[in-house]
C-alpha positions in Angstrom: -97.8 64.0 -105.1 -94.3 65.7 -105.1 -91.9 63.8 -107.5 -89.7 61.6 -106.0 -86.1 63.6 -106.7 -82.5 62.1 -105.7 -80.3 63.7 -103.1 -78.0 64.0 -106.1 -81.2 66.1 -108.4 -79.5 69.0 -106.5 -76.0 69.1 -107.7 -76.9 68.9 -110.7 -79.2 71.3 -110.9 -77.2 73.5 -109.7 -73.9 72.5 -112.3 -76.0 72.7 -115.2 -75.1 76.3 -115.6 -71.7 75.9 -115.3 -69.1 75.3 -117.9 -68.0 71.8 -117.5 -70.2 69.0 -119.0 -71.8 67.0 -116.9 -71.7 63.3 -116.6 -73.4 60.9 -114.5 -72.6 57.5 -113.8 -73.9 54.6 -111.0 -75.5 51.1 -111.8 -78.1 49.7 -114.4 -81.4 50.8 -112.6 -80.4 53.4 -110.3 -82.9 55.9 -111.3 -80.0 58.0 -114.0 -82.8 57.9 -117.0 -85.5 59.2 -114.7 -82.7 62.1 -113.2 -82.1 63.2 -117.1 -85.8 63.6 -117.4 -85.9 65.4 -114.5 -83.3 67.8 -115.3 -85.2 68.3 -118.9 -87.8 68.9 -117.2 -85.9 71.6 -114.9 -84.4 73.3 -118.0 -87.9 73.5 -119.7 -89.3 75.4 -116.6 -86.9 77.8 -117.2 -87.3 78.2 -120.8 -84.0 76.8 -121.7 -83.6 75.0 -125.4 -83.5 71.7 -124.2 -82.8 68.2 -126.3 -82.7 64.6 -125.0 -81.2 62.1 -126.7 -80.8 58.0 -126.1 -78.0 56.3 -127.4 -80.5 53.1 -127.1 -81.6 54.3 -130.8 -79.8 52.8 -133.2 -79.7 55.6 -135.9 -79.1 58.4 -133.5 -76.0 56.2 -132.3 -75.0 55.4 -135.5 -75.0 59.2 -136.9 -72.7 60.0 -134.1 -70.2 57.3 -134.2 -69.9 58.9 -137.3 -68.9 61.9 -136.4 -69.7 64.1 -133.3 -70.7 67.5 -135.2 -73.3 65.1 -136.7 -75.4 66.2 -133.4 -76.9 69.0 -135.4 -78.7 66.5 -137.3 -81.2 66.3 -133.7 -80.1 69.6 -132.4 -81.6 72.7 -133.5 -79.4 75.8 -132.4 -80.6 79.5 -132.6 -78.7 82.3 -132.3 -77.6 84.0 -128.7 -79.4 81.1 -127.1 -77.4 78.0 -125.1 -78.5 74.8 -126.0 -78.9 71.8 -123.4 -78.4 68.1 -124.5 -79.2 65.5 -122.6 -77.4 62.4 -123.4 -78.6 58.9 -122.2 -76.2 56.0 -121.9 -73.0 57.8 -123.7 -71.1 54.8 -123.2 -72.6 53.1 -126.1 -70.5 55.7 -128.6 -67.4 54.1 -130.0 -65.2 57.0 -128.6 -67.1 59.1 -126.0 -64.2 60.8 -124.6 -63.7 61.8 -128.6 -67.5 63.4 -129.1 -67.8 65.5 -125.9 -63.8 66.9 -126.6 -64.9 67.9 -129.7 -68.6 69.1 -128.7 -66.8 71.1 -126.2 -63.9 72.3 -127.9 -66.0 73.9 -130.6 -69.0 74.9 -129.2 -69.0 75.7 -125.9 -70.0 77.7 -124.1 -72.7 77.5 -126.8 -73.9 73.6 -126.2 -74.1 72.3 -122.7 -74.1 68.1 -122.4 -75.6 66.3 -120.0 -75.1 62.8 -120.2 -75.5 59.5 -118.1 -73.2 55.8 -118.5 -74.4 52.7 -116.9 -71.3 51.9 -115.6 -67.1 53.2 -114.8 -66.3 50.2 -116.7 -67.2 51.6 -120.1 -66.6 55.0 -119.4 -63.0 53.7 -117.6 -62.1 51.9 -120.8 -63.8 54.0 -123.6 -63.0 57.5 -122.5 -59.5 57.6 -123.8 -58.8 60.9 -122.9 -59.3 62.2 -118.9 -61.9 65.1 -120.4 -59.9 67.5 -117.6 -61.7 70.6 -117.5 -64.4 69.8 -119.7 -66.4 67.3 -117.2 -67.6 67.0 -113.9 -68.3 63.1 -112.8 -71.2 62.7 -110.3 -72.5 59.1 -109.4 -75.7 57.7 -108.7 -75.8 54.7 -106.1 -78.7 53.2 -105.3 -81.0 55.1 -102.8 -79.6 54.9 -99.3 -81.6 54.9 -96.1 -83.1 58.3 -96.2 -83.6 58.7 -99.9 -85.4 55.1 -99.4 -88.1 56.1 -96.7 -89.2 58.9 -99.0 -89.2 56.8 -102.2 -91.0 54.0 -99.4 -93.8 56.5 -98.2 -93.9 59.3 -100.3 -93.4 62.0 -98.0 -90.5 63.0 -95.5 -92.4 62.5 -92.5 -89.6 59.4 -91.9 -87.1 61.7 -93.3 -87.7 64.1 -90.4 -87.9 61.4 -87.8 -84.8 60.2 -89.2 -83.0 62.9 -88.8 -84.1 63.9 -85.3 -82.7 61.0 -83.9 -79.4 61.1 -85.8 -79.3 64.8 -84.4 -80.2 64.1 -81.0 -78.4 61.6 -79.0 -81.0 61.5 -76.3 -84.2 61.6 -78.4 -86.1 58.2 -78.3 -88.8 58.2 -81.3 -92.0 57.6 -80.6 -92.1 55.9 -84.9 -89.5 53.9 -83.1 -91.1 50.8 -84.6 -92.5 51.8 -87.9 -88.7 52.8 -88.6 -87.3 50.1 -87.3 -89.4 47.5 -89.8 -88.5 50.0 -92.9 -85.0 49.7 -91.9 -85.3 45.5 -92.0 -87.2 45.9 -95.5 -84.4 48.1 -96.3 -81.4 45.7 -95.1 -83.2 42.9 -96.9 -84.6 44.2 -100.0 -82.0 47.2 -101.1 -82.2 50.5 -102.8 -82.9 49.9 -106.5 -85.8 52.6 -106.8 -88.2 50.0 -108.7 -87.9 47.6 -105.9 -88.9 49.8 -103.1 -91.8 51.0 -104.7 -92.9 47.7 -105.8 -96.0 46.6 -103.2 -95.5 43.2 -102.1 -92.6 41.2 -101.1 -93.3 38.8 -103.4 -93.0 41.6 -106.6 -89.7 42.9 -104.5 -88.3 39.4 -104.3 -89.1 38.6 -108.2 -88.6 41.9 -109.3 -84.9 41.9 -107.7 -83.9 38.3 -109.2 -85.1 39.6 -112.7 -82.5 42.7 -112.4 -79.9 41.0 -110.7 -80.1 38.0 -114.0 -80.2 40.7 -116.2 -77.3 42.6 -115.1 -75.1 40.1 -114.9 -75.8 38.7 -117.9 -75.0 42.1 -119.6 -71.7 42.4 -117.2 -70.2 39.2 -118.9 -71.2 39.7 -122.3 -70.1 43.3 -122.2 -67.0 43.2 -120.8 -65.8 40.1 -122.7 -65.9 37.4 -120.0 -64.9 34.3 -121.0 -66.4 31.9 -118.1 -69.9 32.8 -116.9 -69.9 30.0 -114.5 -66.5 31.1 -112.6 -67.2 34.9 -112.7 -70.5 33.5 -111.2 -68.5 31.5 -108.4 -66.6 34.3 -107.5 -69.4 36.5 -107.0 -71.1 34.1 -104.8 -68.0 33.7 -102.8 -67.8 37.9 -102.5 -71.5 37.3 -101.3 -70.8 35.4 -98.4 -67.8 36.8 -96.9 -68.8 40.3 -97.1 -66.8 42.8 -95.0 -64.1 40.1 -94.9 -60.7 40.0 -96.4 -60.2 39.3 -100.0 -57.4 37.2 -100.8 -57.0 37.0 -104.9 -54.6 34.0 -104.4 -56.5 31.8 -102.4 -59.8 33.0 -104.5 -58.3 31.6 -107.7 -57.0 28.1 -106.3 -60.7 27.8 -105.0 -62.7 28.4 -108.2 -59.5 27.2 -110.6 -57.9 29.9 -112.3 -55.4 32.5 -112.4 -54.9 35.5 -109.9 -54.9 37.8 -113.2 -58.4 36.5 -114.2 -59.7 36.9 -110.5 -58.2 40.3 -110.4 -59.9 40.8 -113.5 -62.9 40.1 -112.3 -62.8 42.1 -109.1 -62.1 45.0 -111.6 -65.2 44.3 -113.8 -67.2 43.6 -110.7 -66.0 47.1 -109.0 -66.5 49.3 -112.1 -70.3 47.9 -112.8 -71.1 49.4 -109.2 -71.7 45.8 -107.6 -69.0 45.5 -105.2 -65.9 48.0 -103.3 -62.7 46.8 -102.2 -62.2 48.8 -99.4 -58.3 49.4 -98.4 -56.8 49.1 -95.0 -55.6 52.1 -93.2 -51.9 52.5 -92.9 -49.8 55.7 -92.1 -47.4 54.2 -95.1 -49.2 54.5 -98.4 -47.6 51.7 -100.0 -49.1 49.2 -97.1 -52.1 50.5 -98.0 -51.8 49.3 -101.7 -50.3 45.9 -101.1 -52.5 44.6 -98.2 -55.5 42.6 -98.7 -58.8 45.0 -99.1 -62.2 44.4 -98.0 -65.2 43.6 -99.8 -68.9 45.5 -99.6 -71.6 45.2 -102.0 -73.3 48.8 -103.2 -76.8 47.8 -102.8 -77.7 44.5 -99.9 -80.8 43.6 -102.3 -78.6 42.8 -104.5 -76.0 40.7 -102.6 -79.3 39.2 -100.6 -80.5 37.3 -104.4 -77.7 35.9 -104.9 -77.5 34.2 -101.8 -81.1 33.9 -101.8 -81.7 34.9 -98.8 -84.3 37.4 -97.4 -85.0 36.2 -94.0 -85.8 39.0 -91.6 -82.3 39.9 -90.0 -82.8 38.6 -86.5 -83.3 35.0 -88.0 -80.2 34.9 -90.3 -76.5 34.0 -89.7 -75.0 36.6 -91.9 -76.7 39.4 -89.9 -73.0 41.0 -88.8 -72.4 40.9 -92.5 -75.4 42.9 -93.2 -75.3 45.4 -90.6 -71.7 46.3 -91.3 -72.7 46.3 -94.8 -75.2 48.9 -94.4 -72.3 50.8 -92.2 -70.0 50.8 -95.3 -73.5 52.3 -97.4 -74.2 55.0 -94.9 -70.3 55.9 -95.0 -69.7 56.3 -98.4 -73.2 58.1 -98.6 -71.7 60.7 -95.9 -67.8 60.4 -96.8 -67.3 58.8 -100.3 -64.7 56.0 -101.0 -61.6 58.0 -101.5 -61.4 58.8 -97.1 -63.0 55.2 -96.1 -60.6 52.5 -94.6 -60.6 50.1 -92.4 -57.6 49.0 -89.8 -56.0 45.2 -88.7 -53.2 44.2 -87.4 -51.7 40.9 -87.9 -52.6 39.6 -84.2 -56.1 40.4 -85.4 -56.9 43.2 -83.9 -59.3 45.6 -86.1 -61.7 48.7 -86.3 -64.8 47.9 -88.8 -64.0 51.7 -90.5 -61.5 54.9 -90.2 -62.5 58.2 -91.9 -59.6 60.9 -92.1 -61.1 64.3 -91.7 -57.3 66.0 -91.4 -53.7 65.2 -91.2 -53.6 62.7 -88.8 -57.3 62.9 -87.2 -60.7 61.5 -87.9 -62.8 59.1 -87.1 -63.2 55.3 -86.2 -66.4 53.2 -86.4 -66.8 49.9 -85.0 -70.3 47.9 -85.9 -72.0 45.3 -84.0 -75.3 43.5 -84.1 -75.7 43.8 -80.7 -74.2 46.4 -78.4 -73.1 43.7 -75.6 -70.6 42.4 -78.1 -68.4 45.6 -77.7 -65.2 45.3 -75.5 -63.3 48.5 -75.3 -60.2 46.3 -74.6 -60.5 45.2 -78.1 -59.3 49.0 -79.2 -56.8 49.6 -76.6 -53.4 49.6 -79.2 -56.1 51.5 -82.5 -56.4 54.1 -79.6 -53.0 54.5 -78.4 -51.6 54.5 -82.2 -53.8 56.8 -83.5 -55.1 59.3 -80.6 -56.7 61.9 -82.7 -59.0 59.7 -84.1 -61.7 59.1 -81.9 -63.5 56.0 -81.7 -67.3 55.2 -81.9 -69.5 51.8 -81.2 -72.8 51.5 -83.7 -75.0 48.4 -82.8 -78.4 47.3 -84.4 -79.1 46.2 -80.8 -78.3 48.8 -78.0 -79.1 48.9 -74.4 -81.7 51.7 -74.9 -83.7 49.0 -77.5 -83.2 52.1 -79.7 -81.3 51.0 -83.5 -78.6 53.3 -83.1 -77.3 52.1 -86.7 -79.5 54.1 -88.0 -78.1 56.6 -85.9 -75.1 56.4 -87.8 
């Protein structure tokens, strides 16, 4: 059977020749060990001098937190021939940002890295130095919809379907169905590559709680939380009012602490690839960075186990949540973070998402469970303030029983 590759297998492949290092980061079981063995295993095919090395191992760690050059201790180089080294979990080195300036500034074009970090946080906070012109940052979600289906059935026979009907507004899919349930598995269950694969919903359920204990264990101790229980609380509180505002002050008088240690936590919480705060949409920058964000979790499996909760869609109350959700997932898949907004007013008028392709123009997405809940009225003022954007309904339900989300 053909390995199952990563959208992202392709950019890298194709930056591994170039002169920058190459760094990839996303969340604790996202599939980044299995993309370095797959890029070794690229490199190999082409008869490049390939190394890979995990910080996980105590003495190769500890040789280079002595000094970076001591890499030739595991390195062999030969003469007229680039090496590649393949890094695993870089952030573990006391000074990261120190090893691959020095690795770079004395031997490139010689050495080529290739490294992965479990999380921004520690790459945020232990690379000291921005690493301009020496690194290109790639991340590694969880898989979204498509890259799901393949990992689901092992073959893009979904894919293809997929991607007919996002590509053809009038096409109605005869694997109407078939998609439709891999899109409630996928809206209930998540993207973590090990949990898709897994065969029965009772291994998906267990094998989720097992990695969502794990990594939050890891969160606190690593990033010197004080208070389990209340960086707990406020998790579950993210949980279930995702998509909604997030007020830091009113956060804190609910669990009992300060806005700096609620802010704190929404920082730890964003850079371990659990959660976006996702800004509003202003024409004035500076409303944009005062004004309350919103919150979305990266993968819904995740944010489904800690609620508990993996009733099929149509029988829970959260089921907006979840389908707007999944809008931010597909969004960022297409757009990234840095163009995603949302818009509200204080009269409480609002438009789910706005995507600025071009000075002053774009798009606007609103979401809904069911298409009947749309009222055009709704989006009079959005439309009149912002003409060149042009405005779009998704539903999970639509008059044509088709799930346009996945449309989207």
């Amino acid at each position: 059977m053909e390995p199952l590759k990563r959208k992202l297998f392709q950019a890298l492949a194709d930056h591994l020749y170039e002169k920058e290092f190459t760094i990839v980061s996303g969340p604790r079981q996202s599939g980044k060990t299995t993309l370095l063995d797959q890029l070794g295993d690229h490199l190999k095919q082409r008869e490049e001098e390939v190394y890979q090395l995990t910080l996980e191992d105590h003495a190769i760690l500890s040789r280079l937190n002595q000094h970076p050059e001591n890499l030739f201790d595991f390195v062999v180089r030969k003469a007229g021939k680039r090496v590649f080294v393949l890094v695993d979990e870089i952030q573990y080195l006391d000074d990261p940002s120190n090893f691959l300036k020095l690795i770079y500034d004395k031997y490139h074009p010689r050495v080529k890295i290739i490294a992965t970090g479990s999380s921004a946080f520690y790459i945020d906070h232990k690379f000291k130095d921005s690493l301009a012109g020496r690194k290109q940052l790639f991340e590694l979600y969880t898989l979204d919809f498509d890259e799901f289906l393949f990992f689901r059935t092992g073959t893009g026979v979904m894919q293809e379907e997929l991607s007919r009907i996002r590509n053809h507004d009038q096409y109605l899919s005869s694997k109407r169905k078939e998609l439709e349930s891999y899109f409630h598995e996928y809206l209930t269950f998540g993207g973590y590559p090990a949990v898709v694969v897994a065969g029965t919903v009772e291994k998906k359920t267990a094998l989720l709680k097992e990695i969502v204990g794990s990594f939050l264990k890891r969160d606190i101790a690593e990033s010197n939380i004080h208070d389990q229980d209340k960086f707990y609380k406020v998790l579950m509180l993210l949980s279930q009012q995702t998509g909604s505002l997030v007020n830091a002050n009113e956060l804190a008088r609910t669990i009992g602490i300060s806005t700096t240690a609620i802010e704190n936590y929404l920082y730890v919480l964003q850079k371990c690839f659990h959660i976006q705060l996702l800004r509003p949409f202003y024409n004035n920058l500076r409303k944009e960075l005062t004004k309350m964000p919103k919150v979305f979790f990266h993968d819904l499996g995740f944010r489904n186990t800690l609620l508990n909760q993996y009733l099929p869609i149509d029988q829970r109350l959260d089921k907006g949540m979840l389908t707007e959700n999944y809008a931010y997932i597909r969004l960022r898949t297409l757009h990234g973070n840095d163009d995603l907004r949302f818009w509200r007013t204080t009269d409480g008028s609002e438009v789910d998402f706005v995507i600025t392709s071009g000075q002053g123009k774009g798009e606007a997405v609103e979401i809904k469970y069911e298409e009947t809940g749309y009222n055009p009225s709704k989006y009079r003022k959005f439309c009149e303030n912002y003409p060149d954007y042009v405005l779009n309904l998704r539903a999970f339900r639509s008059s044509a029983n088709q799930t346009s989300l996945i449309a989207l």
